[in-house]
Biopython code that builds the backbone (N, CA, C, O; Angstrom):
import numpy as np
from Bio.PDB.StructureBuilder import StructureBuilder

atoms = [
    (1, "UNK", "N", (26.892, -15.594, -16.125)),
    (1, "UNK", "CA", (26.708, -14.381, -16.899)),
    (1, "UNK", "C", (27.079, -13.186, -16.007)),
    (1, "UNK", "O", (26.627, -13.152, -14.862)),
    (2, "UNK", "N", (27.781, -12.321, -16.408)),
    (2, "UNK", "CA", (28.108, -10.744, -15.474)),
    (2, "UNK", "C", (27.496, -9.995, -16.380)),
    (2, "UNK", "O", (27.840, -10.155, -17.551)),
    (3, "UNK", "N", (26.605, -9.153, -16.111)),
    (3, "UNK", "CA", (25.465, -7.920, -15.802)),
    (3, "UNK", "C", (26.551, -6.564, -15.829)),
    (3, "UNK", "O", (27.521, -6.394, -15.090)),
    (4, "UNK", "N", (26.155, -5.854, -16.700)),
    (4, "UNK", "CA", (26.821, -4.343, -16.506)),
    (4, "UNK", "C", (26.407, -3.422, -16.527)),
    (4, "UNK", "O", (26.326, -3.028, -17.690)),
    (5, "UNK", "N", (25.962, -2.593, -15.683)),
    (5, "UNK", "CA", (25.141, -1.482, -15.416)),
    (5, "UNK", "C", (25.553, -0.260, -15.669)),
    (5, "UNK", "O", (26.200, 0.268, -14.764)),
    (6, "UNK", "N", (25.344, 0.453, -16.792)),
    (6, "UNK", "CA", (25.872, 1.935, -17.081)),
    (6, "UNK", "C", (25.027, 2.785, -16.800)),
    (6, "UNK", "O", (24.054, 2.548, -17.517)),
    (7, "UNK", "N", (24.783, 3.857, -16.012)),
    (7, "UNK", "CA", (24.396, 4.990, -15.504)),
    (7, "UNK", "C", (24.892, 6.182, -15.715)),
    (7, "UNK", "O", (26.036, 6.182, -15.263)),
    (8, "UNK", "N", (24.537, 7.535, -16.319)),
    (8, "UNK", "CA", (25.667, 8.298, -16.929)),
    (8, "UNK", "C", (25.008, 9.367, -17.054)),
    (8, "UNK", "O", (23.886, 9.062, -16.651)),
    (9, "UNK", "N", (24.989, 11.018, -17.527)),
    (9, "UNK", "CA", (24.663, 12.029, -18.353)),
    (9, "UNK", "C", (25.541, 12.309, -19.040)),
    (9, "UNK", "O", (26.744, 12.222, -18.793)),
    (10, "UNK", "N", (24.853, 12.798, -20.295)),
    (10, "UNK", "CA", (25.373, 13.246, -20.776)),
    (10, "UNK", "C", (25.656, 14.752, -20.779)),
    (10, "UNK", "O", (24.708, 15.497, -20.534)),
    (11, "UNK", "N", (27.222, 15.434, -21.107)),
    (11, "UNK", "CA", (27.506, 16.433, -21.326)),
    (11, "UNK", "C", (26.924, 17.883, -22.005)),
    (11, "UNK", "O", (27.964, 18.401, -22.411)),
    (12, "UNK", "N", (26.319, 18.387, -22.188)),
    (12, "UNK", "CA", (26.041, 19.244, -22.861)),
    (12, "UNK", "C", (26.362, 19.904, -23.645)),
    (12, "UNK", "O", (26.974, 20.915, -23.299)),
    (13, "UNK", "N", (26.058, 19.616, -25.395)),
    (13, "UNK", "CA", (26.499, 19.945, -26.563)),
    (13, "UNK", "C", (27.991, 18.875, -26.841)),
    (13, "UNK", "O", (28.915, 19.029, -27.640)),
    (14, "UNK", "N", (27.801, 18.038, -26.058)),
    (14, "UNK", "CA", (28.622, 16.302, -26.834)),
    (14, "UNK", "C", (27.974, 14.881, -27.037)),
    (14, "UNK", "O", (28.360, 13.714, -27.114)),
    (15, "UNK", "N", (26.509, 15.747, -27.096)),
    (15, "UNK", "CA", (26.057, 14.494, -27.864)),
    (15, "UNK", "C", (26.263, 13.687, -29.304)),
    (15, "UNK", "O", (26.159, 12.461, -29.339)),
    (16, "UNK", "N", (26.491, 14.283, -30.201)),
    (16, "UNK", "CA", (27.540, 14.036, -31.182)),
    (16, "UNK", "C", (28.727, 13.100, -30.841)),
    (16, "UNK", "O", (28.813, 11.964, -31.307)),
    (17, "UNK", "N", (29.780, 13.733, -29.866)),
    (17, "UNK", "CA", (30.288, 12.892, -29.664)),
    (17, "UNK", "C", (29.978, 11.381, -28.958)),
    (17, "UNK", "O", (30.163, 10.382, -29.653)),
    (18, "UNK", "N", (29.593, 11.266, -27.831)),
    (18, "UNK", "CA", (28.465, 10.446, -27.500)),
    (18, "UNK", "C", (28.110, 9.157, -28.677)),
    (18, "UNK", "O", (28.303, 7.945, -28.784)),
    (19, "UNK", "N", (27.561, 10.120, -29.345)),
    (19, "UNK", "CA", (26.824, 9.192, -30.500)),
    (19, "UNK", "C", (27.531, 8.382, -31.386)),
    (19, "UNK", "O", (27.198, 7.364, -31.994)),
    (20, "UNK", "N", (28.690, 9.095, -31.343)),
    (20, "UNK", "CA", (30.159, 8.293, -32.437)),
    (20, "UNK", "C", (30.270, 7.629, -31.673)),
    (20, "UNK", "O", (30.181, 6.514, -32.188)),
    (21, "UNK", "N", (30.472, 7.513, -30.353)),
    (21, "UNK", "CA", (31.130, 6.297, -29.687)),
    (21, "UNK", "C", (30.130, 4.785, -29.679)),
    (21, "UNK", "O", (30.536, 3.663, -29.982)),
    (22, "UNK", "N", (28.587, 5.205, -29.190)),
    (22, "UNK", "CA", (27.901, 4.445, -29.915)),
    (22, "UNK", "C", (28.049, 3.669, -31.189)),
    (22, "UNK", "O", (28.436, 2.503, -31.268)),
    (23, "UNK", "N", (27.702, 4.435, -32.150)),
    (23, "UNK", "CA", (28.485, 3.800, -33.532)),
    (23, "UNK", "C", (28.949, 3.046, -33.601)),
    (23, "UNK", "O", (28.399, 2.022, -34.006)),
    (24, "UNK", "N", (30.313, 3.079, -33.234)),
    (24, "UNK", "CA", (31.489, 2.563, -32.926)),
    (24, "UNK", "C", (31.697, 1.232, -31.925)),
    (24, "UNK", "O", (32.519, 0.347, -32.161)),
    (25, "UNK", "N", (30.803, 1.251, -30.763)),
    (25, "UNK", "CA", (31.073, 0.245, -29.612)),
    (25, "UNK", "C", (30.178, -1.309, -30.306)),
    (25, "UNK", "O", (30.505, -2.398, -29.835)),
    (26, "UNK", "N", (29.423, -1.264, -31.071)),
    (26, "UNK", "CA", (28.315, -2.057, -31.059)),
    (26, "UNK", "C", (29.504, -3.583, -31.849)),
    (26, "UNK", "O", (29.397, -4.772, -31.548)),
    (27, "UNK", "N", (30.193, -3.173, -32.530)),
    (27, "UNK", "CA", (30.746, -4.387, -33.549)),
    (27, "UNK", "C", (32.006, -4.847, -32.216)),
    (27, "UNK", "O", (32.221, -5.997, -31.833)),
    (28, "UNK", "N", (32.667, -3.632, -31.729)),
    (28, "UNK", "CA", (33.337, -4.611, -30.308)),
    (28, "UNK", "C", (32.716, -5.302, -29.400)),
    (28, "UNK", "O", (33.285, -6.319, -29.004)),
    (29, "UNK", "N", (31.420, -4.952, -28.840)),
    (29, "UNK", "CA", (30.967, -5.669, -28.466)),
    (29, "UNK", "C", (30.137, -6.885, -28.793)),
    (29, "UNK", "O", (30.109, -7.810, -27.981)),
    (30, "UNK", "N", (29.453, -6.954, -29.933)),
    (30, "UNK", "CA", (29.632, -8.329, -30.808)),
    (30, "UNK", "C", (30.620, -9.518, -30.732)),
    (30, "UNK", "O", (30.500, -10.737, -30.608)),
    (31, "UNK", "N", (32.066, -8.294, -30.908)),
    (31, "UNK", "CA", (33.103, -9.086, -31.211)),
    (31, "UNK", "C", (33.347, -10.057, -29.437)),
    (31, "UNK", "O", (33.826, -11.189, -29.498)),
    (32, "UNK", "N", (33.111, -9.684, -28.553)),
    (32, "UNK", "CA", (33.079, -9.825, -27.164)),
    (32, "UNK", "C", (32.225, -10.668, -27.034)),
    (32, "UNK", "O", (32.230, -10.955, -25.837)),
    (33, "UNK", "N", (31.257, -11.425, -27.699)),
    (33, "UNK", "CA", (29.934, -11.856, -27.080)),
    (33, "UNK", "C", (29.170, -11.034, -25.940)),
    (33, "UNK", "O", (29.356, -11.652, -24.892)),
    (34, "UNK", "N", (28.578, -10.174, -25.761)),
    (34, "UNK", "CA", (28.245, -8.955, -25.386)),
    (34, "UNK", "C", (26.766, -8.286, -25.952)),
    (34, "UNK", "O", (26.775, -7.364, -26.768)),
    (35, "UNK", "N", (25.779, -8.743, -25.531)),
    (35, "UNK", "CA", (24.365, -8.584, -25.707)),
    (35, "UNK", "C", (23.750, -7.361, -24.807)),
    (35, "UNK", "O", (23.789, -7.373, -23.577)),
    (36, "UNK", "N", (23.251, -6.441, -25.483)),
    (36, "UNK", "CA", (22.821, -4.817, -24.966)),
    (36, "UNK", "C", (21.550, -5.651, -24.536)),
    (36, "UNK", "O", (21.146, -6.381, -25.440)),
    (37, "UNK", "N", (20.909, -5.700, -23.492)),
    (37, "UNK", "CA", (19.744, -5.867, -22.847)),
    (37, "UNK", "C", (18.828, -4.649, -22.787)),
    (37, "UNK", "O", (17.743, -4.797, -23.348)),
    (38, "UNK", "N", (19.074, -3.435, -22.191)),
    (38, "UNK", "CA", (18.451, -2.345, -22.604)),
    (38, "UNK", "C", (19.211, -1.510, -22.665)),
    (38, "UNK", "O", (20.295, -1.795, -22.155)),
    (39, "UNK", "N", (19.073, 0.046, -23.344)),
    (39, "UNK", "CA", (19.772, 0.772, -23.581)),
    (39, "UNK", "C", (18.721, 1.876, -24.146)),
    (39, "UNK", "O", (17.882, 1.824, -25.045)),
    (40, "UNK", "N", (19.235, 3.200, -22.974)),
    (40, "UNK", "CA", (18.200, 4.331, -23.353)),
    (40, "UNK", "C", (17.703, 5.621, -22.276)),
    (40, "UNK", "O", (17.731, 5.488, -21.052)),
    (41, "UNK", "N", (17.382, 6.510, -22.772)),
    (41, "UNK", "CA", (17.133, 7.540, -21.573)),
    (41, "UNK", "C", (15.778, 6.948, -20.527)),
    (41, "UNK", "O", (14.799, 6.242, -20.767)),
    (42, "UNK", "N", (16.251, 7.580, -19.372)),
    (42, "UNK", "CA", (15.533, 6.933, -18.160)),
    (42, "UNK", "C", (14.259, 7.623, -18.022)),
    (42, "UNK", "O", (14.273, 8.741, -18.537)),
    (43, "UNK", "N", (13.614, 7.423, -17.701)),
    (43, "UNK", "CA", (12.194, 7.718, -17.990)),
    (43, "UNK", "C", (11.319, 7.989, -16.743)),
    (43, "UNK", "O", (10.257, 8.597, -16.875)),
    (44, "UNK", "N", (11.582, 7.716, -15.991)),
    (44, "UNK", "CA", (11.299, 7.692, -14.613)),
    (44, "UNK", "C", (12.002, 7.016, -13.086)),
    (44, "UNK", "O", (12.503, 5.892, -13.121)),
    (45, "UNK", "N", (11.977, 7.704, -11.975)),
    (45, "UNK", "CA", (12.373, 7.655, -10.649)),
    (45, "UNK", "C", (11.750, 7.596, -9.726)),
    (45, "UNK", "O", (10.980, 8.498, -9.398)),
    (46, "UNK", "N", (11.969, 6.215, -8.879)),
    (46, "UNK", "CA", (10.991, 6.095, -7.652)),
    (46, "UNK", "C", (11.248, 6.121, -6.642)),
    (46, "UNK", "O", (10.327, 6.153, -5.826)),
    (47, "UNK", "N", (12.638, 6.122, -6.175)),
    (47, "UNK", "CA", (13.271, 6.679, -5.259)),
    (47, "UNK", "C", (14.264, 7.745, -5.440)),
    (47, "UNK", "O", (14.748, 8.153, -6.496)),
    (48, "UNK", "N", (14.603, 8.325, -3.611)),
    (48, "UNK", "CA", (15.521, 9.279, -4.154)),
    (48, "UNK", "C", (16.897, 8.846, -4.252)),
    (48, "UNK", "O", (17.303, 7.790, -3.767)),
    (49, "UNK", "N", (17.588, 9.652, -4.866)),
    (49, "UNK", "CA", (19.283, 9.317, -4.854)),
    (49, "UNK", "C", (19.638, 10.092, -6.295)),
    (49, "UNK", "O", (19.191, 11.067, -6.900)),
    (50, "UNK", "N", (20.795, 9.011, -6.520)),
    (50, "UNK", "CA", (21.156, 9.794, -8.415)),
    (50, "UNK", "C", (19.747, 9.618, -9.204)),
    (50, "UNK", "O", (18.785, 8.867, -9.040)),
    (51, "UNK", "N", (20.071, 10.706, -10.188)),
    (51, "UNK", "CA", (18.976, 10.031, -11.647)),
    (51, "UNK", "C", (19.973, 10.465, -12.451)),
    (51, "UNK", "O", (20.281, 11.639, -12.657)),
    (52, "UNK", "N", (20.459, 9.517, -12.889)),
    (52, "UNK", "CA", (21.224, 9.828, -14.097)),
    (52, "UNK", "C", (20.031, 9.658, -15.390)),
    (52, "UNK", "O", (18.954, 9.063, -15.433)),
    (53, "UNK", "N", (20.844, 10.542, -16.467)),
    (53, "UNK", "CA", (19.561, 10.288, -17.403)),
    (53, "UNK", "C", (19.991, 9.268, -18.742)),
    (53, "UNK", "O", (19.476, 9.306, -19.859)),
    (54, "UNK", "N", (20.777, 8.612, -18.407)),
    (54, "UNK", "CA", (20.768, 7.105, -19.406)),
    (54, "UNK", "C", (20.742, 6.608, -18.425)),
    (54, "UNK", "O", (20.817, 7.071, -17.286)),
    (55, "UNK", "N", (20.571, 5.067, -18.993)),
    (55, "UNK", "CA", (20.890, 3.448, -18.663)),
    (55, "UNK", "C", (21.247, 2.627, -20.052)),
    (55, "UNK", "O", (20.616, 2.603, -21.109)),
    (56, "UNK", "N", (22.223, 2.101, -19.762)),
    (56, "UNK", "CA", (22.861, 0.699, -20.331)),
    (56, "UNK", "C", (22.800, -0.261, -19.384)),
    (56, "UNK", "O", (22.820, 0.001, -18.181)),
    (57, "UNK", "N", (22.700, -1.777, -20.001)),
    (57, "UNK", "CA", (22.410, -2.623, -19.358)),
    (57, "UNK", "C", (23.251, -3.825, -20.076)),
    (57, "UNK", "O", (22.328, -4.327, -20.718)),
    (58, "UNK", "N", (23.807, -4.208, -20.227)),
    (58, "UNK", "CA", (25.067, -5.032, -20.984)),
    (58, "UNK", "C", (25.214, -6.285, -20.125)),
    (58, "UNK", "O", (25.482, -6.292, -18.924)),
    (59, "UNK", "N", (24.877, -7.957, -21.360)),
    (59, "UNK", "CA", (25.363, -9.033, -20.287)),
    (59, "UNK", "C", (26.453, -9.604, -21.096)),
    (59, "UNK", "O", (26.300, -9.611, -22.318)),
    (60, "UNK", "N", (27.250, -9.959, -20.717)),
    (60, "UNK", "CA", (28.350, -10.569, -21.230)),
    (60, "UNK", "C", (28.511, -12.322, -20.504)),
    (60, "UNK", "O", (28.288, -12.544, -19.314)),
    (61, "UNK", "N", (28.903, -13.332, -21.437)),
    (61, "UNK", "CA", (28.606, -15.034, -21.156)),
    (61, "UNK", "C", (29.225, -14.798, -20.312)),
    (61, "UNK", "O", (28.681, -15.306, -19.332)),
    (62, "UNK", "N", (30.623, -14.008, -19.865)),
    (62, "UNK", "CA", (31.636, -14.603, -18.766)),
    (62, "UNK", "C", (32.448, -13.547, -18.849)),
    (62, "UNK", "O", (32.514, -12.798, -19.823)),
    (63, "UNK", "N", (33.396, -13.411, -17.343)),
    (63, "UNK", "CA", (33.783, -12.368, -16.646)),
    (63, "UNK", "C", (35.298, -12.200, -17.737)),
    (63, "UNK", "O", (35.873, -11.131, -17.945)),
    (64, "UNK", "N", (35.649, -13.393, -18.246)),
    (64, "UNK", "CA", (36.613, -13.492, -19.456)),
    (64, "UNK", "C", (36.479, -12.555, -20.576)),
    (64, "UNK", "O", (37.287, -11.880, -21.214)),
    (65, "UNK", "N", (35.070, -12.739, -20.621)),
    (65, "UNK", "CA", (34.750, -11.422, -21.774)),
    (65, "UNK", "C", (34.541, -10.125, -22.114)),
    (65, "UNK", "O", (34.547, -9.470, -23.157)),
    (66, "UNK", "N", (34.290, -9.856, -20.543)),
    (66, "UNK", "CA", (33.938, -8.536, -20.030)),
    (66, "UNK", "C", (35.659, -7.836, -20.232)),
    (66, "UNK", "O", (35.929, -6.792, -20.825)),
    (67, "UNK", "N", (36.943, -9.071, -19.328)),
    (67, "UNK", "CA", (37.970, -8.255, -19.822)),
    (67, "UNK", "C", (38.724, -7.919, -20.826)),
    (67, "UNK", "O", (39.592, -7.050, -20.913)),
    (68, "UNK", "N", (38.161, -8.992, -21.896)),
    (68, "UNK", "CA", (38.621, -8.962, -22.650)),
    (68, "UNK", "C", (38.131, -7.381, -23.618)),
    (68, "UNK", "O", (38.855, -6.524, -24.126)),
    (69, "UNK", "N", (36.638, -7.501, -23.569)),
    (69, "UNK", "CA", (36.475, -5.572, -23.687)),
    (69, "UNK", "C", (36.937, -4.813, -23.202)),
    (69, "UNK", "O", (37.536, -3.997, -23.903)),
    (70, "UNK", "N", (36.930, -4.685, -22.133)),
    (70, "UNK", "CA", (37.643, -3.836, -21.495)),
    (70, "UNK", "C", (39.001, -3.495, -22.015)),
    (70, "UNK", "O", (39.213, -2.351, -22.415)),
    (71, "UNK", "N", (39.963, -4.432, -22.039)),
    (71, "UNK", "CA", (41.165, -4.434, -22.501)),
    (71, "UNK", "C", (41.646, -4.202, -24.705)),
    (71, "UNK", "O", (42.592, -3.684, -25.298)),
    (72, "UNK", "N", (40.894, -4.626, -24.972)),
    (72, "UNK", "CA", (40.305, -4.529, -26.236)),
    (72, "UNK", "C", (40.929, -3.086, -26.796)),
    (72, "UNK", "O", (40.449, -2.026, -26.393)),
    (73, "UNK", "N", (42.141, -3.117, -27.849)),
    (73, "UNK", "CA", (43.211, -1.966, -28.158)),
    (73, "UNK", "C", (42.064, -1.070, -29.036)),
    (73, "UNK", "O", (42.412, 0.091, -29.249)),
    (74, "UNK", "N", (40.875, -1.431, -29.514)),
    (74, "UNK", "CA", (40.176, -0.630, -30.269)),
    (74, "UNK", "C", (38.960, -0.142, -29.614)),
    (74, "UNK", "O", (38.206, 0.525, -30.323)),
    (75, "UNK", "N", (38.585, -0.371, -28.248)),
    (75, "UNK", "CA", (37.878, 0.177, -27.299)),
    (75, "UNK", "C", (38.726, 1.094, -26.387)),
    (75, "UNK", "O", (38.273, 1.895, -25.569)),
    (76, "UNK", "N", (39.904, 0.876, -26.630)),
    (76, "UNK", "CA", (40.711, 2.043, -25.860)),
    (76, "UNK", "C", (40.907, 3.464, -26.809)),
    (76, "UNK", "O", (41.207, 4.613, -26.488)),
    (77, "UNK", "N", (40.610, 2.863, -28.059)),
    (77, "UNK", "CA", (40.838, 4.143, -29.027)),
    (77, "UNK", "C", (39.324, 4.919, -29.265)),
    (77, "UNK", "O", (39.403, 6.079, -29.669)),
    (78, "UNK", "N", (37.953, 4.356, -29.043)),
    (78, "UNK", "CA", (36.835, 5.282, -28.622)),
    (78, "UNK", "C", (36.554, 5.423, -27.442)),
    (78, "UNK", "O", (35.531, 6.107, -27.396)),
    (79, "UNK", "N", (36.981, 5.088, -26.183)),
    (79, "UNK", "CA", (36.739, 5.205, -24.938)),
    (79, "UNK", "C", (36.543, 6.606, -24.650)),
    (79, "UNK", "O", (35.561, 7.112, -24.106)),
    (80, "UNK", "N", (37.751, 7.267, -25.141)),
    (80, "UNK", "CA", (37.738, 8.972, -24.877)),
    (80, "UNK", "C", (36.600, 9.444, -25.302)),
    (80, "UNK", "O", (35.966, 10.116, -24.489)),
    (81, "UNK", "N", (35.983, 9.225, -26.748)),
    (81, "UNK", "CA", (34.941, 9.431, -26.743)),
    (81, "UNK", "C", (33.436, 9.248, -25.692)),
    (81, "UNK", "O", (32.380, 9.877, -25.613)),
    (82, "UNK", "N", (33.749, 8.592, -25.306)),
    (82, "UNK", "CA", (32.723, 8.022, -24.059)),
    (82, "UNK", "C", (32.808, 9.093, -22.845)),
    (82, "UNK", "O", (31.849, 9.737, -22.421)),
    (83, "UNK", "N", (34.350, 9.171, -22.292)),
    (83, "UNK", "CA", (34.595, 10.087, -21.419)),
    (83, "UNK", "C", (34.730, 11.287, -21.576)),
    (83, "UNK", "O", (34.825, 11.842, -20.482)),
    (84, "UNK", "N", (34.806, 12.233, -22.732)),
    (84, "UNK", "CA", (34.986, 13.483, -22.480)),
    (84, "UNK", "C", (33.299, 13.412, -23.195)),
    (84, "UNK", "O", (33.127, 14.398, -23.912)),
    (85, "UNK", "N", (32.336, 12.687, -23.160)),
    (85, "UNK", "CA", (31.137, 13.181, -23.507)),
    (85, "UNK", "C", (29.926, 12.666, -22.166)),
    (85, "UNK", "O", (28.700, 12.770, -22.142)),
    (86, "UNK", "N", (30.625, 12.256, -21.432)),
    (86, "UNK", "CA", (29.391, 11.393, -20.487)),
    (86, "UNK", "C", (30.185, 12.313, -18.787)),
    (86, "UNK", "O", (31.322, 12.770, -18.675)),
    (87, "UNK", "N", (29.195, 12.297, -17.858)),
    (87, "UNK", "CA", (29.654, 13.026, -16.763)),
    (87, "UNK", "C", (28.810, 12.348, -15.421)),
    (87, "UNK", "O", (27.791, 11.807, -15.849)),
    (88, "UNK", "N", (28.909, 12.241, -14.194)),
    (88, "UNK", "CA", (28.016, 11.142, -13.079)),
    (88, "UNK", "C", (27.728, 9.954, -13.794)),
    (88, "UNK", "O", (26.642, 9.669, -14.298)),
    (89, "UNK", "N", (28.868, 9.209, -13.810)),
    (89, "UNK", "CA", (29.136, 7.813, -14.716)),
    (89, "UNK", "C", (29.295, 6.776, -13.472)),
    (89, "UNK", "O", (30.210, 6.655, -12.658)),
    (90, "UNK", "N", (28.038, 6.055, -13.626)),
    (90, "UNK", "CA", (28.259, 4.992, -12.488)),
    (90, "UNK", "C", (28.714, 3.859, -12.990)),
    (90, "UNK", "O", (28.336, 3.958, -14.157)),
    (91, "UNK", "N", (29.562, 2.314, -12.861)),
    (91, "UNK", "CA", (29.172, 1.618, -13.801)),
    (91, "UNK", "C", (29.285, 0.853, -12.446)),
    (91, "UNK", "O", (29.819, 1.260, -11.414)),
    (92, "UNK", "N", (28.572, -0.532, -12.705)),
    (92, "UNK", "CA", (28.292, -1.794, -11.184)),
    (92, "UNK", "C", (28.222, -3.002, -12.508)),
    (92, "UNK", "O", (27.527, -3.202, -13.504)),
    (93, "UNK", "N", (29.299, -3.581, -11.879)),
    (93, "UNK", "CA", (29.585, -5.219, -11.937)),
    (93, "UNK", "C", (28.857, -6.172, -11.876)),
    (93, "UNK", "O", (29.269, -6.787, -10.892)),
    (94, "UNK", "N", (27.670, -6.940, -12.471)),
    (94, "UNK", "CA", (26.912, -7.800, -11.031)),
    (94, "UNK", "C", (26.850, -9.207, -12.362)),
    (94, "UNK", "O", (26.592, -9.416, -13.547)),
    (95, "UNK", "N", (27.469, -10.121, -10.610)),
    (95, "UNK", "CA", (27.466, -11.676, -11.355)),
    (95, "UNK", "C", (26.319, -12.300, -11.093)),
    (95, "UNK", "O", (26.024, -12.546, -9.923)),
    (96, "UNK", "N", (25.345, -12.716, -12.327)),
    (96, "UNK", "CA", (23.885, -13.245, -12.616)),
    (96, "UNK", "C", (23.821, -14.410, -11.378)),
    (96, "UNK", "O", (24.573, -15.378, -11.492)),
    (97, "UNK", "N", (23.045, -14.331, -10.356)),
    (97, "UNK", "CA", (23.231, -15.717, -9.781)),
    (97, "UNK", "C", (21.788, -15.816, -9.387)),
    (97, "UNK", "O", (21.468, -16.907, -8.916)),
    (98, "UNK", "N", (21.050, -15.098, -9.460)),
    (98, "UNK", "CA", (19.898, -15.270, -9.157)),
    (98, "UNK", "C", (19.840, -14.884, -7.720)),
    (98, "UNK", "O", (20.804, -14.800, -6.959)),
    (99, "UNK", "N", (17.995, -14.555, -7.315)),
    (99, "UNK", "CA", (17.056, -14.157, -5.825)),
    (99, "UNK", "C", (17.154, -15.493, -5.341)),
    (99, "UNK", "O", (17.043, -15.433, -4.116)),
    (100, "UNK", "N", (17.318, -16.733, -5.736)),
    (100, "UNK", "CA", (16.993, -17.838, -4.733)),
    (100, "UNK", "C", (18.734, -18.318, -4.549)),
    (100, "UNK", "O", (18.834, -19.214, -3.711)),
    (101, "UNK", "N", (19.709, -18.014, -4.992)),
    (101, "UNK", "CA", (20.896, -18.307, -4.414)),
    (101, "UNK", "C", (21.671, -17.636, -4.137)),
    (101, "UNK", "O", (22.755, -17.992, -3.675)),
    (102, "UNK", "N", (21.178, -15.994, -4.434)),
    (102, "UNK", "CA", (21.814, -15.052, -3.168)),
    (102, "UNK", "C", (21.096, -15.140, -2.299)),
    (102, "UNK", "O", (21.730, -15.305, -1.257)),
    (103, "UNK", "N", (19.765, -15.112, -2.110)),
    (103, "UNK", "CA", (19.351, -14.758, -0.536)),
    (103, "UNK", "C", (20.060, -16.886, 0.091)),
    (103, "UNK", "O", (19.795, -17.328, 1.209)),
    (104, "UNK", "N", (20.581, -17.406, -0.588)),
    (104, "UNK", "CA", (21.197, -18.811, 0.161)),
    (104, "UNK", "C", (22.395, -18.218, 0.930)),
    (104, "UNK", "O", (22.768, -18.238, 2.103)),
    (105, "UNK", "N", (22.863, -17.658, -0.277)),
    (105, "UNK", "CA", (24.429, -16.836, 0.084)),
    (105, "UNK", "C", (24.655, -16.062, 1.412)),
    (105, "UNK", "O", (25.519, -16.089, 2.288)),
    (106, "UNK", "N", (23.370, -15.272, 1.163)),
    (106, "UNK", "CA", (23.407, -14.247, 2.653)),
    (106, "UNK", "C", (22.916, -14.976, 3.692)),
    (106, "UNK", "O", (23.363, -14.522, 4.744)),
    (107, "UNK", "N", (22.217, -15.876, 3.858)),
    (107, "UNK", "CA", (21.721, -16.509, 5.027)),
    (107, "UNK", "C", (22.823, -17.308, 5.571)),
    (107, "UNK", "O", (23.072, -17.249, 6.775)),
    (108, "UNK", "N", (23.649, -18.213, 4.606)),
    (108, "UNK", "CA", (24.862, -19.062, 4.845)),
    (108, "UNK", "C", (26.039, -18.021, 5.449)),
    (108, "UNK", "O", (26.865, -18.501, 6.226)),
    (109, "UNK", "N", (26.130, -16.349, 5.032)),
    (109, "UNK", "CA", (26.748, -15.582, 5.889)),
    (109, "UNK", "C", (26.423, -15.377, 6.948)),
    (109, "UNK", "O", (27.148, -15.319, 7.941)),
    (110, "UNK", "N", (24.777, -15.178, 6.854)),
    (110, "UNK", "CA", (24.230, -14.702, 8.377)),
    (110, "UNK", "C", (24.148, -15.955, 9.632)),
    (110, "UNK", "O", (23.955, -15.704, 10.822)),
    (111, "UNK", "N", (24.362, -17.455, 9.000)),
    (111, "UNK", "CA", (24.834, -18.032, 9.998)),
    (111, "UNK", "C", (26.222, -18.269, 10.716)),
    (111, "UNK", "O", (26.388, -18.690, 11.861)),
    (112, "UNK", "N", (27.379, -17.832, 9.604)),
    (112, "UNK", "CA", (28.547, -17.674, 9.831)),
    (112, "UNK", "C", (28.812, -16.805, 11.199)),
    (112, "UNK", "O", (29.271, -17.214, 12.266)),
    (113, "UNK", "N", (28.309, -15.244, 10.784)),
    (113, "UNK", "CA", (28.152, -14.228, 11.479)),
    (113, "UNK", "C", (27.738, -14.220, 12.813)),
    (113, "UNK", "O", (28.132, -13.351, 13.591)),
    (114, "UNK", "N", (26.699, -15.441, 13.263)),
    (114, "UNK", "CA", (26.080, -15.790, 14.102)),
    (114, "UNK", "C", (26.806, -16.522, 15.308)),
    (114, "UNK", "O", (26.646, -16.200, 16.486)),
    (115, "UNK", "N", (27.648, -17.577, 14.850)),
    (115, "UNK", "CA", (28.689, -18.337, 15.900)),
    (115, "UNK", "C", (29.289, -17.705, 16.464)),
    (115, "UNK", "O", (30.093, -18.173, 17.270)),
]
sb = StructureBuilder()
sb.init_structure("model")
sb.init_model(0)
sb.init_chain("A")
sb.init_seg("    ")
for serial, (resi, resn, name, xyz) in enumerate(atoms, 1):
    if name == "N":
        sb.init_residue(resn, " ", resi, " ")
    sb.init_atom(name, np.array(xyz, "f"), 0.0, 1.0, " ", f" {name:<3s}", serial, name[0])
structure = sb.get_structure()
């Protein structure tokens, strides 16, 4: 499963637009196999750094599908909508593998690292 992390503000006085693109994204991503996990203004901060004031949280079965949205000729035609209404737009990639076989991952580096 790949994890998609949207982080974003919105523009001021394009929420409207914003909101069309919403509208609009939910049946492509259907069409994608593409399940919204959460989605919504952020509510609180416990460390410092960005606060953006959304989060999206998007998992998609496979990295196949993710490009296939991405690439998707009718997500290129509301995208603009997305971008001329959203501004400190983070988005992060992350492939589901789980706390007990990344920390395998990093230790199997940190012995690499070690020789």
């Amino acid at each position: 499963m790949i994890v998609v992390l949207n982080l974003f503000d919105l523009i001021p006085g394009q929420e409207a637009v914003y909101a069309e693109y919403l509208r609009r994204v939910q049946s492509l991503l259907d069409r994608h196999r593409a399940r919204v996990l959460c989605y919504g203004q952020t509510r609180a901060r416990f460390m410092e750094g960005q606060s953006q004031e959304y989060c999206g949280i998007i998992a998609y079965e496979s990295p196949d599908d993710l490009c296939r949205f991405s690439r998707d000729p009718e997500f290129a035609e509301i995208r603009a909508l997305r971008d001329r209404s959203t501004t400190n737009y983070a988005l992060t990639v992350v492939e589901q593998v789980g706390i007990e076989e990344t920390a395998r991952i990093l230790a199997g580096e940190a012995q690499r690292t070690e020789k």
